[in-house]
C-alpha positions as a Markdown table, in Angstrom:
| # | Residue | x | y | z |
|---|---|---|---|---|
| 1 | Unk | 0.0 | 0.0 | 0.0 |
| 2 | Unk | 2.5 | 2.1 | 1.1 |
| 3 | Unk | 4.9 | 1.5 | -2.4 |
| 4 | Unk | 1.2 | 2.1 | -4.4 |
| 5 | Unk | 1.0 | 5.6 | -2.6 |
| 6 | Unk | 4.6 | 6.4 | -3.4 |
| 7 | Unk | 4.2 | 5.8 | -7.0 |
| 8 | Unk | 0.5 | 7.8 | -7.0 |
| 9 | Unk | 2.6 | 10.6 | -5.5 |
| 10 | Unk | 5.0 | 10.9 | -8.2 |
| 11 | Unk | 3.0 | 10.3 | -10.6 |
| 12 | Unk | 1.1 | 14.0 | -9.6 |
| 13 | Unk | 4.2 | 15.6 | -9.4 |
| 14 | Unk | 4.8 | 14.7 | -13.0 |
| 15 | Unk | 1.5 | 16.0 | -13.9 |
| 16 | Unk | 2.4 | 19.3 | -12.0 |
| 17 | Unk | 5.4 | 19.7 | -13.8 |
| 18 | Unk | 3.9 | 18.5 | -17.6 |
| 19 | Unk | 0.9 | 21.6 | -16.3 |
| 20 | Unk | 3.6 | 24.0 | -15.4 |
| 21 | Unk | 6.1 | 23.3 | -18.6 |
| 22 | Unk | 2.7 | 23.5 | -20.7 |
| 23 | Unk | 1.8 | 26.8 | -19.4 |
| 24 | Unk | 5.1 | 28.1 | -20.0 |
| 25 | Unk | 5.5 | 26.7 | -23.3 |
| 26 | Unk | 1.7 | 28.1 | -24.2 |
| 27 | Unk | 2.6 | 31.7 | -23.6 |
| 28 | Unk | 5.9 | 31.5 | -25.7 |
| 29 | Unk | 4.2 | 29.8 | -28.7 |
| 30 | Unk | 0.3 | 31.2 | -29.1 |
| 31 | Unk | 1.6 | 33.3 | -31.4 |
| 32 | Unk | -0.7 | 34.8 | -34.4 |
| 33 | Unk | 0.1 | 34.5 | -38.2 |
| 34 | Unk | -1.7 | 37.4 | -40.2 |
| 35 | Unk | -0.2 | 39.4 | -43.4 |
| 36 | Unk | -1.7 | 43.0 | -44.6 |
| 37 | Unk | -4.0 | 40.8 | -47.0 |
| 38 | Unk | -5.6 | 38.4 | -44.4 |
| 39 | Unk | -6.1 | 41.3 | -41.9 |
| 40 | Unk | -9.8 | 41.7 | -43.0 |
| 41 | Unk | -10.0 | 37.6 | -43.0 |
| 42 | Unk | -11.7 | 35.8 | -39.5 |
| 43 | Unk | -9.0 | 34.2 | -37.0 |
| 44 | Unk | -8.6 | 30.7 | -37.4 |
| 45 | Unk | -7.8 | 28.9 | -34.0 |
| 46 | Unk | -5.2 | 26.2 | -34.0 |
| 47 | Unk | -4.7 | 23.9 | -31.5 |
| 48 | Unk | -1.7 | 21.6 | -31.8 |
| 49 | Unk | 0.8 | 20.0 | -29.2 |
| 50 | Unk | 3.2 | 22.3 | -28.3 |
| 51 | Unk | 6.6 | 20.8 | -26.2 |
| 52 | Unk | 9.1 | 20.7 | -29.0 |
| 53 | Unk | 12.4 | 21.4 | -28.6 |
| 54 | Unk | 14.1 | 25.1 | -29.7 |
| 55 | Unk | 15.4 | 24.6 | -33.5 |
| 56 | Unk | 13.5 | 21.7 | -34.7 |
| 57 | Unk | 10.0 | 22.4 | -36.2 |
| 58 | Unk | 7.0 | 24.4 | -35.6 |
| 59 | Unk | 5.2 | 21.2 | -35.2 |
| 60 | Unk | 6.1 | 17.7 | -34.4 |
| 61 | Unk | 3.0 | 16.5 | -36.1 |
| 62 | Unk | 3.4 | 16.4 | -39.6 |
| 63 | Unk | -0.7 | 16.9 | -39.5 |
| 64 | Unk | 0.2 | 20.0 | -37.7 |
| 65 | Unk | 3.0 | 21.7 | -40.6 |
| 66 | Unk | 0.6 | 20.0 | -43.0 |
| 67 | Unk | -2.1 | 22.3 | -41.7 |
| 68 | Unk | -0.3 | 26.1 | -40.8 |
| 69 | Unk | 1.4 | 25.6 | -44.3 |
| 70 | Unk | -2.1 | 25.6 | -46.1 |
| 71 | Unk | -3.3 | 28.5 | -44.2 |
| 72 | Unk | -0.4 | 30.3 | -45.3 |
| 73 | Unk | -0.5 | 29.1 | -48.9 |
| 74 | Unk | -4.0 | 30.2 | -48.8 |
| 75 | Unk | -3.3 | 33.9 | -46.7 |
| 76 | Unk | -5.9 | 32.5 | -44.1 |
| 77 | Unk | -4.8 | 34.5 | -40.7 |
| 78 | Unk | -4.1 | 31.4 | -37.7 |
| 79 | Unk | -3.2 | 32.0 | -34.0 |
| 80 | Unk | -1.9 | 29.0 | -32.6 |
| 81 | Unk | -2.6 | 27.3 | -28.5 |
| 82 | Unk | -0.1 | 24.8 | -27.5 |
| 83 | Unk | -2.2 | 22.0 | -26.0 |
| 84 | Unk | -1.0 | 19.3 | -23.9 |
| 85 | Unk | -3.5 | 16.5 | -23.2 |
| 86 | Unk | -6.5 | 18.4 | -24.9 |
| 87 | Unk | -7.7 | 16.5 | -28.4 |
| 88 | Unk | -10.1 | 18.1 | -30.4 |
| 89 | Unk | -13.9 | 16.5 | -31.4 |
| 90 | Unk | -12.5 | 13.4 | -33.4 |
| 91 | Unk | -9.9 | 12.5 | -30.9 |
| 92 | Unk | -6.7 | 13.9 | -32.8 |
| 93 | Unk | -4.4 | 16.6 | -32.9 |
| 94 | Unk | -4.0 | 19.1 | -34.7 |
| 95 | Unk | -7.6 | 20.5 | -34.4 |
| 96 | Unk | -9.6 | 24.2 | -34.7 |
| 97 | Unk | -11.9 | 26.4 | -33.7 |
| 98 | Unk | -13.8 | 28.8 | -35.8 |
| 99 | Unk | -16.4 | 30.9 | -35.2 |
| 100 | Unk | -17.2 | 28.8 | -32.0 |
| 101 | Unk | -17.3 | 25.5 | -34.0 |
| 102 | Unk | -14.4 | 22.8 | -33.1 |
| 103 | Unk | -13.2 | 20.7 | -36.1 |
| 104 | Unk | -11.0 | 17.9 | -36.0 |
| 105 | Unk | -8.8 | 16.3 | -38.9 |
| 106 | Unk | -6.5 | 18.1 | -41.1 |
| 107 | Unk | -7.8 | 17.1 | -44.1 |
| 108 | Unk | -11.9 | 18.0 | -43.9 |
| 109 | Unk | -10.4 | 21.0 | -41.8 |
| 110 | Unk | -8.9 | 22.3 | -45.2 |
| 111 | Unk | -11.6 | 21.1 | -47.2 |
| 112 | Unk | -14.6 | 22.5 | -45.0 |
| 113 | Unk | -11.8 | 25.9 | -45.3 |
| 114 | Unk | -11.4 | 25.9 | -49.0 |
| 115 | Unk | -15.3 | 26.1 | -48.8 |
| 116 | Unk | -15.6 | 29.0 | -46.7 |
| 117 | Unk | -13.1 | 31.2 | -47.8 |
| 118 | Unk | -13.5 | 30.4 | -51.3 |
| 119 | Unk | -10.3 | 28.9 | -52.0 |
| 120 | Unk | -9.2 | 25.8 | -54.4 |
| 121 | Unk | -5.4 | 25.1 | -54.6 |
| 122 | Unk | -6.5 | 22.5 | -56.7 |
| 123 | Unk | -7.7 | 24.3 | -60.2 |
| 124 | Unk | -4.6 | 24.4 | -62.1 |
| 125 | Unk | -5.3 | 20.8 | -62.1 |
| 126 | Unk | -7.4 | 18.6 | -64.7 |
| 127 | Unk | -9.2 | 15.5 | -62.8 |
| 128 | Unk | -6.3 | 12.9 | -63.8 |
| 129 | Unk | -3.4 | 14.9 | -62.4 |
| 130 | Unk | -6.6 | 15.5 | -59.0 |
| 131 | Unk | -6.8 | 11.7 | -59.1 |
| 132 | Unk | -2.7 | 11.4 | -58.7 |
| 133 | Unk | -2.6 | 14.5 | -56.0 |
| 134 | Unk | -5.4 | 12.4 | -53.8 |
| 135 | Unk | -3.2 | 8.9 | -54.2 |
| 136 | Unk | 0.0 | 10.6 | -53.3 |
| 137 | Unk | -1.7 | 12.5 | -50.4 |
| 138 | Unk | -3.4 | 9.0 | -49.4 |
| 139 | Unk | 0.6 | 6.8 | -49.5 |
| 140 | Unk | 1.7 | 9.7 | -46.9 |
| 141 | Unk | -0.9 | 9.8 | -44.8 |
| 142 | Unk | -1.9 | 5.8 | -44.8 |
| 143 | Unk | 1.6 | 4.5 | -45.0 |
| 144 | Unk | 4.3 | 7.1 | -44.5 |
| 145 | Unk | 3.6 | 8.4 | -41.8 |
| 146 | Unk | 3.6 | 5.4 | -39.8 |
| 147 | Unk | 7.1 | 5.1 | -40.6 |
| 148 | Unk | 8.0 | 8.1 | -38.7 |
| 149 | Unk | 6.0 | 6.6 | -36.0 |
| 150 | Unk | 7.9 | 3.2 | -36.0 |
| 151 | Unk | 10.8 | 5.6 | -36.2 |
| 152 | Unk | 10.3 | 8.0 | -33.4 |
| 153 | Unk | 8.4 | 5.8 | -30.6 |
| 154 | Unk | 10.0 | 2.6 | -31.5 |
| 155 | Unk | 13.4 | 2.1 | -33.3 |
| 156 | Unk | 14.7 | 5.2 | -32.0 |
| 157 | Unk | 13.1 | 5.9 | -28.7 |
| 158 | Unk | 16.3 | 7.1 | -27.1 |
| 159 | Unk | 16.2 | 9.9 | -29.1 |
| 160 | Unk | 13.1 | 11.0 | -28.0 |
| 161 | Unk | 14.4 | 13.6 | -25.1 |
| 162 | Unk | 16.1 | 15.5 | -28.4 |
| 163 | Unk | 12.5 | 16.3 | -30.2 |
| 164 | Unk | 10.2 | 16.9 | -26.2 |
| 165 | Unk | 11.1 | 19.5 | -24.4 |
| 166 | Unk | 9.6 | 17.8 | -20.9 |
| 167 | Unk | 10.6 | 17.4 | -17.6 |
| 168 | Unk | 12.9 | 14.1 | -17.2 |
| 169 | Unk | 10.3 | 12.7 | -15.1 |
| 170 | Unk | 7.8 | 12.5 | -17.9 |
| 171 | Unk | 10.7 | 10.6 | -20.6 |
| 172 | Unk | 10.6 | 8.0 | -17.0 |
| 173 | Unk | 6.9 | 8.0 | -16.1 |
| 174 | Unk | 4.7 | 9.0 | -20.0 |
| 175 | Unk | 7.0 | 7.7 | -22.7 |
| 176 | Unk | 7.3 | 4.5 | -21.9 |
| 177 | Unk | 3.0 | 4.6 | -22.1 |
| 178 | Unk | 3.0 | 6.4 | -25.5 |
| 179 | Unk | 5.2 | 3.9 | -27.1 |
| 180 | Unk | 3.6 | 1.1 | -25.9 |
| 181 | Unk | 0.5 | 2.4 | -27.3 |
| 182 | Unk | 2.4 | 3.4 | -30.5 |
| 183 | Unk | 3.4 | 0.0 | -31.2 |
| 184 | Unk | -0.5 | -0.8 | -30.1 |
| 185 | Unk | -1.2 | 1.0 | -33.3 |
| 186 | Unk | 1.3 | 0.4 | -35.3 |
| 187 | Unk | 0.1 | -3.3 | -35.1 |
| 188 | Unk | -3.3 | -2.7 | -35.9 |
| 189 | Unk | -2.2 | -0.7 | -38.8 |
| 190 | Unk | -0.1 | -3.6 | -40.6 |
| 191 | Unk | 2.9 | -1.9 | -40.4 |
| 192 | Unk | 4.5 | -3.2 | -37.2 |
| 193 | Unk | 3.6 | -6.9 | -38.4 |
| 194 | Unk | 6.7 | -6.7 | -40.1 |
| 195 | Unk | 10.5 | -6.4 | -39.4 |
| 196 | Unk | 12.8 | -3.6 | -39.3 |
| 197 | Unk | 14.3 | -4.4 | -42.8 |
| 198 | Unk | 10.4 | -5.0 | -44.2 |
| 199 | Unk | 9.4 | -1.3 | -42.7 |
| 200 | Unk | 12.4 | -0.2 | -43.9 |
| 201 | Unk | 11.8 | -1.4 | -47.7 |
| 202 | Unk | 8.6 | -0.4 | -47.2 |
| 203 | Unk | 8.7 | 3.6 | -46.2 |
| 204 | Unk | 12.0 | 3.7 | -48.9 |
| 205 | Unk | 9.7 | 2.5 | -51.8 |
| 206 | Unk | 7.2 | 5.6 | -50.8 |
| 207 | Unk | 9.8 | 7.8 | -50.5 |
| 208 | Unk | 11.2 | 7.1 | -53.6 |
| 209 | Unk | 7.7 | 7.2 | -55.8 |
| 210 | Unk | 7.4 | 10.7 | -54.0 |
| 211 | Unk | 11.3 | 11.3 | -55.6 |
| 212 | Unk | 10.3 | 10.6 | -58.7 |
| 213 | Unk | 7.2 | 11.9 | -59.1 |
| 214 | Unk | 8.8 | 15.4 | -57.8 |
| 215 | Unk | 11.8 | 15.2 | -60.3 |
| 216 | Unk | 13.0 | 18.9 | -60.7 |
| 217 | Unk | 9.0 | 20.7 | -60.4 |
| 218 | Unk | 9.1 | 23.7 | -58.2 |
| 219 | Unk | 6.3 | 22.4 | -56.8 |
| 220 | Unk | 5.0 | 18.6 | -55.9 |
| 221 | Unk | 2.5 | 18.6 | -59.1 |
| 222 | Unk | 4.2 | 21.3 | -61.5 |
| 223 | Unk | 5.2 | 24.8 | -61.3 |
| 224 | Unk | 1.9 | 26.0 | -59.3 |
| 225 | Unk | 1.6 | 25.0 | -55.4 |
| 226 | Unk | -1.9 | 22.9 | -54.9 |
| 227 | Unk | -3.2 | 21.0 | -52.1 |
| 228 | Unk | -0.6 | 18.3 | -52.1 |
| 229 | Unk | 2.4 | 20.5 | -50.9 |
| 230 | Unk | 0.7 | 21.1 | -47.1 |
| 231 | Unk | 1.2 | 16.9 | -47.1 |
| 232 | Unk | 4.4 | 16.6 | -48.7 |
| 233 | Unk | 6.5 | 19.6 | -47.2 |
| 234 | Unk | 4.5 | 18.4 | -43.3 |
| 235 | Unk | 5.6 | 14.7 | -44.2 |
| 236 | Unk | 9.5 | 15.1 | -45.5 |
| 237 | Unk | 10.0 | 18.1 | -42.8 |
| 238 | Unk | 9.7 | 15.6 | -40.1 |
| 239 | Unk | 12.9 | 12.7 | -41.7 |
| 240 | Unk | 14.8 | 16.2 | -42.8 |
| 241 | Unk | 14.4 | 18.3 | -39.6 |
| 242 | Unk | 13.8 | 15.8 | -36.6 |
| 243 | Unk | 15.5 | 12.6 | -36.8 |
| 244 | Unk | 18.7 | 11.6 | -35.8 |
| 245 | Unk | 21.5 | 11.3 | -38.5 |
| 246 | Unk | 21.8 | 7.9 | -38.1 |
| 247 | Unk | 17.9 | 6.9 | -38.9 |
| 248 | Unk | 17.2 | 5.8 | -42.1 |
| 249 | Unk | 14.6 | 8.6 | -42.7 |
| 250 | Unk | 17.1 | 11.1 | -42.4 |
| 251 | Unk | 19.3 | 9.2 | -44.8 |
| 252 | Unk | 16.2 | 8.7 | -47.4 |
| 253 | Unk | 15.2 | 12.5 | -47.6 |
| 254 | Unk | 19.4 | 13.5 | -46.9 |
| 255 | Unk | 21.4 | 11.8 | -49.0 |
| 256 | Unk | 19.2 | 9.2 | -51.8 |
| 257 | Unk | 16.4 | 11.6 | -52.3 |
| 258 | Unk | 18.1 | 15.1 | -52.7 |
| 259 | Unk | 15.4 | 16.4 | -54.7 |
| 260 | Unk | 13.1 | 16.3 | -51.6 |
| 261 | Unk | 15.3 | 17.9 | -49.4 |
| 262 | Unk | 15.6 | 20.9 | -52.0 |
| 263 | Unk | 11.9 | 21.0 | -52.3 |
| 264 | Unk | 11.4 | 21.5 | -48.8 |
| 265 | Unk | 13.7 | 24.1 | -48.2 |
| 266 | Unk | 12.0 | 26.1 | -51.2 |
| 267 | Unk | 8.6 | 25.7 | -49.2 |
| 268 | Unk | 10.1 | 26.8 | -46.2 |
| 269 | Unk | 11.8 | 29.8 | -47.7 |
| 270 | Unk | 8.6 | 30.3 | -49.6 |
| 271 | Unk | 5.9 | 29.7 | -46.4 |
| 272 | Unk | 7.9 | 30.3 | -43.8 |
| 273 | Unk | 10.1 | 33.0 | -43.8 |
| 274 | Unk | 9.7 | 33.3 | -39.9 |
| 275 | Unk | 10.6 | 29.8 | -39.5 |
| 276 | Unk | 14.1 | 30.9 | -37.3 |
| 277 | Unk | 12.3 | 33.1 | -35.1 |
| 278 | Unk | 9.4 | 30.2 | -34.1 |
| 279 | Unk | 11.7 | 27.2 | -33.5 |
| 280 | Unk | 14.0 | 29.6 | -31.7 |
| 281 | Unk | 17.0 | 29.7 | -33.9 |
| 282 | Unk | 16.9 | 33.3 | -35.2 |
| 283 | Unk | 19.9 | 35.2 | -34.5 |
């Protein structure tokens, strides 16, 4: 009884101190996107986690760069609220808030968006070229991503106290949980069925259709941004700009598929010119 109060005690001081980081982290990062053209436009609320370290990204979610980048592409004005343990009406993160209406998934977020600003990144396209924006969109989000997942919360765990900037207490007492439930997932998904080498093959075969697909366009479909760059810049920021040298994400995006790596650093330049000054890095 007495070892069960022990470890009910600690486990509320690591709550206090995940409240207390949270708070401070809040008030550094709710910070509000808005140029002279947007001024006129309603605020979009975004809601993301917000406990990354300084010089990484603006989000560890690739849902959550997927997301800011298409309100910038689209001059749509966004204040953002670090969240913690909060997940919005469908469970996930990131999530908004607009005009007192909550809305959950990146994806219909944009698409419910597009309809109420009047916006479609989309109409340079004709329906074929649509048809191969939605499957490419579909192979990141169905199947690449859970590579980063196998990558962050399983194969390199260790690395974990580099990306969350958390008290140590929460590496000891709410990783351990996450990753269990990662690989929880993971299995459910299909993906962790298989071995290292398997997921390995698998993520490098997406990587490289994305790689070739690209070739030398400006942007992911041609010379005109549509609603497939959100996805792929959110996606490849994550292997370029969060994991360790070593992983073979990092390698994939690095050093076999230099084309990506140039294509996000043009939508970086392009997007986010205050990229420095949010992930703490401006000089």
């Amino acid at each position: 009884m007495n070892a069960l109060r022990r470890r009910l005690c600690s486990v509320q001081r690591v709550s206090s101190r995940i409240h207390h980081t949270a708070l401070f982290r809040a008030a550094c990062s709710n910070r509000t996107y808005c140029t002279g053209h947007a001024q006129d436009k309603p605020m979009v609320n975004v809601h993301q986690a917000g406990v990354s370290k300084r010089g990484l990204v603006p989000s560890l979610s690739p849902f959550g760069i997927k997301l800011m980048t298409y309100l910038r592409m689209v001059n749509i004005p966004y204040q953002i609220h670090s969240e913690t343990f909060r997940r919005g009406p469908k469970g996930k993160i990131p999530w908004i808030t607009y005009k007192g209406q909550s809305m959950g998934d990146s994806g219909l977020i944009m698409e419910f968006l597009n309809e109420e600003f009047g916006v479609d990144l989309d109409s340079p396209l004709s329906e074929k070229e649509r048809a191969i924006s939605r499957a490419f969109i579909k192979m990141l989000e169905e199947s690449t991503y859970w590579g980063i997942g196998y990558d962050r919360w399983q194969e390199n765990y260790s690395h974990l106290g580099q990306l969350f900037e958390v008290p140590s207490a929460v590496r000891l007492f709410i990783f351990p949980t996450f990753s269990r439930n990662v690989r929880k997932m993971l299995h459910v998904q299909g993906l962790g069925r298989h071995s290292t080498e398997e997921i390995h093959g698998i993520i490098h075969k997406d990587v490289w259709a994305a790689s070739e697909f690209l070739g030398n366009k400006r942007y992911f479909m041609g010379e005109e941004p549509t609603t497939a760059d959100p996805t792929v810049f959110g996606m490849f920021a994550q292997f370029l700009w969060t994991t360790p040298e070593h992983s073979h994400l990092y390698k994939l995006t690095n050093e076999q598929y230099p084309n990506i790596k140039d294509y996000c650093f043009r939508m970086k330049e392009q997007y986010w010119p205050d990229w420095d000054e949010i992930v703490g890095t401006k000089k």
